[in-house]
Steps between C-alpha positions, in 0.01 A plus 500: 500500500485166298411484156170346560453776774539779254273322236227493771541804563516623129120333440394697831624829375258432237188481685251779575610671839159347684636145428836586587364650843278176555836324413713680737260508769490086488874471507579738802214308718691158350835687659325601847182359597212668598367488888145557511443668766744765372296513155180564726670793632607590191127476357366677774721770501432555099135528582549747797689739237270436204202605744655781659587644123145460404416664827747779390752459770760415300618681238610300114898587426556438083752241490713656292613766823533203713760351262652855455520529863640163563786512220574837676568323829690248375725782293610615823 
C-alpha cells in the first residue's frame, strides 16, 4: 500500500462507521458495476422477506449467532 494509500485510509478509520459504510459501499460498486435488473431482484427479494417477517413467517436470528456461527465454519 502506498503512502498516500495508507493516509487515505488513516482519515477513513476516523470516520463514524455509517460514513465509512456509505464509503465502502461507493467504492465496491466503482470496482464492479451494478446491473439493474439484478438490483430489482435484489429489491424484490428484500421486500418478500421483510413482509413475510412481519407476517411472522420468518423468524429474526441476533446477529451476533450468525457471526458466531460463521467464524465457527470457517474454524473448521
Amino acid at each position: 500500500m502506498s503512502v498516500r494509500t495508507s493516509e487515505i485510509l488513516e482519515q477513513i478509520l476516523a470516520l463514524p462507521a455509517s460514513d465509512r459504510a456509505e464509503l465502502a459501499d461507493s467504492i465496491l460498486a466503482s470496482l464492479e458495476p451494478s446491473d439493474p435488473t439484478l438490483m430489482k431482484l435484489w429489491a424484490a427479494e428484500a421486500e418478500d422477506r421483510v413482509a413475510a417477517f412481519k407476517r411472522g413467517e420468518l423468524e429474526a436470528i441476533d446477529a451476533e449467532i450468525v457471526f458466531d456461527e460463521i467464524d465457527r465454519e470457517r474454524a473448521k
